[in-house]
C-alpha positions in Angstrom: 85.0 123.6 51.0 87.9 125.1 53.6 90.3 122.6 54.7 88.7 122.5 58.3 85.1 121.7 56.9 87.0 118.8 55.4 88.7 117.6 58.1 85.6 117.4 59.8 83.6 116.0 57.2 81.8 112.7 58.5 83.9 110.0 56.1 87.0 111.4 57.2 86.7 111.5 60.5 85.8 107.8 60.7 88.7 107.0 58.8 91.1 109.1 60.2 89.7 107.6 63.5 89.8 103.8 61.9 93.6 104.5 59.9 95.1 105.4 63.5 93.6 102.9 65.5 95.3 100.4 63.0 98.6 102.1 63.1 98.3 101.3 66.7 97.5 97.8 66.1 100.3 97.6 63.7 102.8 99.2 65.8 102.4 97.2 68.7 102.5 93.7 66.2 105.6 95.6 65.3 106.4 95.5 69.2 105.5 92.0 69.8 107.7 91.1 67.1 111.0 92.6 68.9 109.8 91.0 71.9 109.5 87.7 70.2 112.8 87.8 68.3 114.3 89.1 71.9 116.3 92.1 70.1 118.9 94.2 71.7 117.2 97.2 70.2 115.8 99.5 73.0 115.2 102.0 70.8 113.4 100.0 67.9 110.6 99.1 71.0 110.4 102.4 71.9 109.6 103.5 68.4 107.0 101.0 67.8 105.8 101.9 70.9 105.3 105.3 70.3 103.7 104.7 67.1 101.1 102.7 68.8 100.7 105.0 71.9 100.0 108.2 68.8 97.7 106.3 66.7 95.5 104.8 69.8 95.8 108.5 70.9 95.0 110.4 67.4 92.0 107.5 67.0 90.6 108.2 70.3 90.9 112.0 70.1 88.8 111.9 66.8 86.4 108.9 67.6 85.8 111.2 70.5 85.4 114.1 68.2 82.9 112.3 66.2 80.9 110.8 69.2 80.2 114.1 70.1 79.5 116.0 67.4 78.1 113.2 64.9 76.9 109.7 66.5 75.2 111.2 69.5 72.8 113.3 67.8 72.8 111.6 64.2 73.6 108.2 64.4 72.3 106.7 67.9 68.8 107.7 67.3 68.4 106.1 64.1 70.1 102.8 65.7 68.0 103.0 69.0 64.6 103.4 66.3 65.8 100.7 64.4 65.8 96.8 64.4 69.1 96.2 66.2 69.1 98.7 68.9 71.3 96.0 70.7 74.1 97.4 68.7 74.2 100.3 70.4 73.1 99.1 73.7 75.9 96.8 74.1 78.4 97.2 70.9 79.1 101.1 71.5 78.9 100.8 75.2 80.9 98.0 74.9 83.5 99.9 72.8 83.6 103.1 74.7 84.6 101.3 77.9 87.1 99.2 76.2 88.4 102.0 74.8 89.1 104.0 77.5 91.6 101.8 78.7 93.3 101.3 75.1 95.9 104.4 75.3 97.0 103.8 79.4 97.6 100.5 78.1 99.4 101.2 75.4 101.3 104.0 77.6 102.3 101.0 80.1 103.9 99.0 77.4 105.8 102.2 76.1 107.1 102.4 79.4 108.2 98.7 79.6 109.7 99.2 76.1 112.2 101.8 77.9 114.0 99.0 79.8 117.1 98.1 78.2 117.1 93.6 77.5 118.7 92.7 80.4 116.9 95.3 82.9 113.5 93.8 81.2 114.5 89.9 82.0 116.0 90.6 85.4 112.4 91.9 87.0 110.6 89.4 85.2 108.4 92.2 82.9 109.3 90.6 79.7 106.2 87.6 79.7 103.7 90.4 81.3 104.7 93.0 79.0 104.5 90.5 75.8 100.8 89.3 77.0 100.3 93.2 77.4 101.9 94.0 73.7 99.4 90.8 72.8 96.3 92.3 74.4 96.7 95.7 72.6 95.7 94.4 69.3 93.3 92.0 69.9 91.4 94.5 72.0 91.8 97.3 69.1 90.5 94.8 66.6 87.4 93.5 68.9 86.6 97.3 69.2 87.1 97.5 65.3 84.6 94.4 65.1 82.0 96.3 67.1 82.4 99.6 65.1 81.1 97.5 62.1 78.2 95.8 63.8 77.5 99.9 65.1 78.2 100.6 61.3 75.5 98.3 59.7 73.3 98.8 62.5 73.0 102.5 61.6 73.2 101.7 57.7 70.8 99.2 57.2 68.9 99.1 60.2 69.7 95.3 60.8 72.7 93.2 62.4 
């Protein structure tokens, strides 16, 4: 097997796409965190920023790779034929909508990172840009919830 046909291989693909949407949620905890301890370090923010913004990005660059080439033509029909068609009816859509927002967001709270401490207090961004830096990961893992509901939907034909 060449290295592409591996990369490309079902099993990876889902968890390359599931290992870089947690380095996103992990890198924006990591954010939070420097928010909450109210550290001097600009550039500590902007790293974990970054980190989130490239694994949101690398997860919904292959989880878009996947829809298309996999779950469209493999996976949905077996989920629509079987007993929790729901799953896909309202999980995936669910989870594609969501998702669409995830890496803008996460783009906006890189941007906020940027401001130096006092810059970020003086316009009032820090409470909006910590409820942001909070929203990231609790939408990534609700979208991580529905991915397994999809997941057993299409395995076992039952939620």
């Amino acid at each position: 097997m060449d290295i592409i046909s591996f990369i490309t291989a079902k099993p990876v693909l889902i968890g390359l796409h599931l290992g870089f949407a947690i380095l996103g949620i992990d890198a924006f905890l990591w954010l939070l965190g420097e928010y909450i301890a109210n550290a001097e370090s600009t550039r500590r923010r902007v790293w974990a920023a970054v980190l989130g913004c490239i694994g949101f990005a690398v997860s919904w660059i292959v989880g878009g790779y996947y829809y298309v080439t996999y779950y469209g033509a493999l996976v949905k029909p077996i989920i629509l034929k079987g007993t929790a068609p729901w799953a896909h009816a309202i999980a995936m859509e669910a989870k594609e909508h969501i998702f669409l927002f995830m890496v803008p967001l996460a783009l906006t709270a890189l941007f906020i990172a940027m401001l130096d401490r006092p810059t970020l207090e003086q316009s009032g961004l820090k409470k909006p840009a910590m409820w942001l830096v909070v929203l990231l990961p609790v939408l990534g893992l609700t979208i991580g919830l529905m991915g397994y509901v999809i997941s057993a939907a299409a395995r076992w034909g039952i939620v």
